[in-house]
N, C-alpha and C positions, 0 to 999 in steps of 0.2 A: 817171635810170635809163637802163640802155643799149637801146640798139634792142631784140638778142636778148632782154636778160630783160623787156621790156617786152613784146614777142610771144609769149614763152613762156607769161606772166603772161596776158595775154589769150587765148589760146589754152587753157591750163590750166585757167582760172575759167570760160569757156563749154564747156569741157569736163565742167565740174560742173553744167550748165543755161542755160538762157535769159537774160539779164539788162540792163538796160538801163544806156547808158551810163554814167550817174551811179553807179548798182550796182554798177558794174563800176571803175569809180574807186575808190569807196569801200573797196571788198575787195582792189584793188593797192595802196590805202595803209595798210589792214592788215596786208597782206603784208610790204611794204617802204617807206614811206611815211616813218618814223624814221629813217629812213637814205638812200634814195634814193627822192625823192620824185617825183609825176609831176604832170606841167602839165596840162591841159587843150590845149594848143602841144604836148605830145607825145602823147598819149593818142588825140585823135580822128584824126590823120591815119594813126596806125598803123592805127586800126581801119579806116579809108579804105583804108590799102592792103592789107590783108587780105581787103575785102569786093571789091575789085577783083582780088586774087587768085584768088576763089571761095573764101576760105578760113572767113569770116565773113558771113552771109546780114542784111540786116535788114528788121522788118515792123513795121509800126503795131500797136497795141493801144489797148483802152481805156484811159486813164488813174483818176487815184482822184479825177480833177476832170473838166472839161470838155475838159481838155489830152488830146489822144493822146500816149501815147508810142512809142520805136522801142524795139524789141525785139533783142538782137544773138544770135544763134542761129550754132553752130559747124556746117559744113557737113563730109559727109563725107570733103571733099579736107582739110578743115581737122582734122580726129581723125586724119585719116593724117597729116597737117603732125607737129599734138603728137605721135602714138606715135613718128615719125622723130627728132624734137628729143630727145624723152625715150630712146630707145633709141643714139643717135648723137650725145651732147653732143659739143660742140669742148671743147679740153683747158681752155680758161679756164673752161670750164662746171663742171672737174673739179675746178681750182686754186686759183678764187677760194673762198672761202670762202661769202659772199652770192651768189653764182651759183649753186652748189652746194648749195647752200638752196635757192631757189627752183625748180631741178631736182628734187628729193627733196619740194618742196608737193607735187609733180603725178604724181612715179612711180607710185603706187598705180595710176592711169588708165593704163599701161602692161598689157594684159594678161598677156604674156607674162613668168613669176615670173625665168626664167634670164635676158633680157635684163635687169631688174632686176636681178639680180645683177652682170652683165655690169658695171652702169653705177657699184655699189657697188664691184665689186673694184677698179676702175680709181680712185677715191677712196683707197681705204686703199692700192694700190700706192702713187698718187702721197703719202702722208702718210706710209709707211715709209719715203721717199728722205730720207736725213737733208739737212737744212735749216736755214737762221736768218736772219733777220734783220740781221745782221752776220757779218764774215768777218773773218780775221785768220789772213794769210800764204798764201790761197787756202782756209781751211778754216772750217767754219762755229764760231762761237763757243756755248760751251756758258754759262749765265745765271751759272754758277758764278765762269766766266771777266770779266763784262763789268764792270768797277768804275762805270759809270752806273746808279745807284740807278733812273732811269727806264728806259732798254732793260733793264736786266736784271730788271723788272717785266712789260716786252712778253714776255720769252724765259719767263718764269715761267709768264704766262697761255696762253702758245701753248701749252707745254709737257700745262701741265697740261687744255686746250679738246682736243687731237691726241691727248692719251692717252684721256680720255673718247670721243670719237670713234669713233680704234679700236676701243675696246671693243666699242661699240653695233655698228658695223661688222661687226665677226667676229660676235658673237651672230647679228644679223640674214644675214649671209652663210652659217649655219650652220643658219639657218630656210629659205634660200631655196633653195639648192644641195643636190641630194641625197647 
């Protein structure tokens, strides 16, 4: 997992409550854990350098044994960290696919509905630039065109993941935007 979606990821999830780190593993491997998994070697140092931020506070609790546990708690600098990330993604935020996911876990905790928006139209802009996965002659190849039985399965599922997409897109751009 990359740094950014790893700190969005923890920022997002303590933005839903209090939870300790193991909790908080566990729910980033829900997240994205299939696909880009996260170490323990990445996991606590980021939270390290978040609570050295000020961005993440932590405090002992009782445990459900004898063990105390730490508790990872998002501090104020750190809800304005998230509403900043979530309202000002970087363009890979917008491009990648799995990025772009994990942006859209945590919009909801955006209060503002039109920056939401803001962050959706900039999605379906970047998904109406036509695009492909191959090019031929400088121009993108359409799935019709590619005689490899496998890319022209990639151009298929893009095809038809972008169109769904969109749709959802405009519907919800059409809830949000007055």
């Amino acid at each position: 997992m990359a740094s950014g979606d790893l700190t969005l990821s923890i920022l997002g999830l303590l933005g839903e409550g209090p939870m300790h780190g193991y909790e908080l593993k566990a729910r980033i491997h829900q997240l994205s854990g299939h696909i880009r998994p996260v170490s323990d070697g990445a996991l606590y140092p980021a939270i390290a350098r978040l609570e050295k931020a000020g961005l993440v506070e932590r405090h002992e609790e009782e445990g459900t044994g004898a063990a105390r546990r730490q508790v990872l708690t998002l501090t104020d600098a750190g809800r304005a960290e998230l509403h900043r990330r979530l309202r000002e993604p970087d363009d890979l935020d917008i491009s990648d696919q799995t990025r772009f996911f994990g942006l859209l876990t945590f919009l909801s905790q955006l209060p503002d509905r039109a920056a939401q928006a803001r962050v959706l139209r900039r999605r379906l802009d970047f998904l109406r630039t036509p695009a492909s996965f191959f090019y031929e002659g400088g121009r993108p190849q359409r799935a019709e065109e590619v005689p490899d039985p496998f890319r022209r399965g990639m151009l298929l599922v893009a095809r038809a993941t972008g169109t769904a997409e969109k749709r959802w897109l405009e519907e919800i751009l059409a809830e949000l935007e007055p």
